[in-house]
C-alpha positions, 0 to 999 in steps of 0.5 A, a space after each residue: 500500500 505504500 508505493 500507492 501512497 500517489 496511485 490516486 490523489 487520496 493516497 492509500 486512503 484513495 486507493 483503498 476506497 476505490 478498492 473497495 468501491 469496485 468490490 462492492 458489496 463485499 465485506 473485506 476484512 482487515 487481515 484479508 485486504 492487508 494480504 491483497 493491497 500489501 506490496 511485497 517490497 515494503 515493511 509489513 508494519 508499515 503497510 498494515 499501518 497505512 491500512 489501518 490509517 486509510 480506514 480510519 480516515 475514510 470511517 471517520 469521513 462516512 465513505 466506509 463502514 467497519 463492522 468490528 474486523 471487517 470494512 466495507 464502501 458505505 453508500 456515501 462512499 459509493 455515490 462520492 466514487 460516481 461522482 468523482 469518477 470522469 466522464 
């Protein structure tokens, strides 16, 4: 997740969101979606770190709900991503 830190212009927060947007409606846990997004030439720490942050900042901002371990794009996070997307 760190070398995605400029892959959208949220950064991993971004990224993280779009990933989850594309999978709606899964349910993502924590640990699975540390395995899918964690690049393998980074420190482990530091990517489960990002995770954790980039879920915190989007539940903080209505864009994801998190049900214990598991997140998932709430409905604003879906109709921001439509918005956003380009024409």
């Amino acid at each position: 997740m760190a070398e995605r830190d400029n892959a959208t212009e949220g950064g991993p927060a971004g990224y993280l969101l779009d990933f989850l947007v594309e999978h709606h409606p899964a349910l993502y846990s924590i640990d699975e979606l540390d395995r899918l997004l964690a690049s393998p030439d980074q420190d482990p720490r530091q990517e489960r770190f990002l995770l954790e942050k980039a879920v915190k900042i989007l539940v903080g901002d209505g864009l994801v709900h998190r049900l214990g371990e598991f997140v998932f794009a709430s409905h604003a996070g879906l109709r921001a991503a439509r918005l956003l997307r380009p024409q």
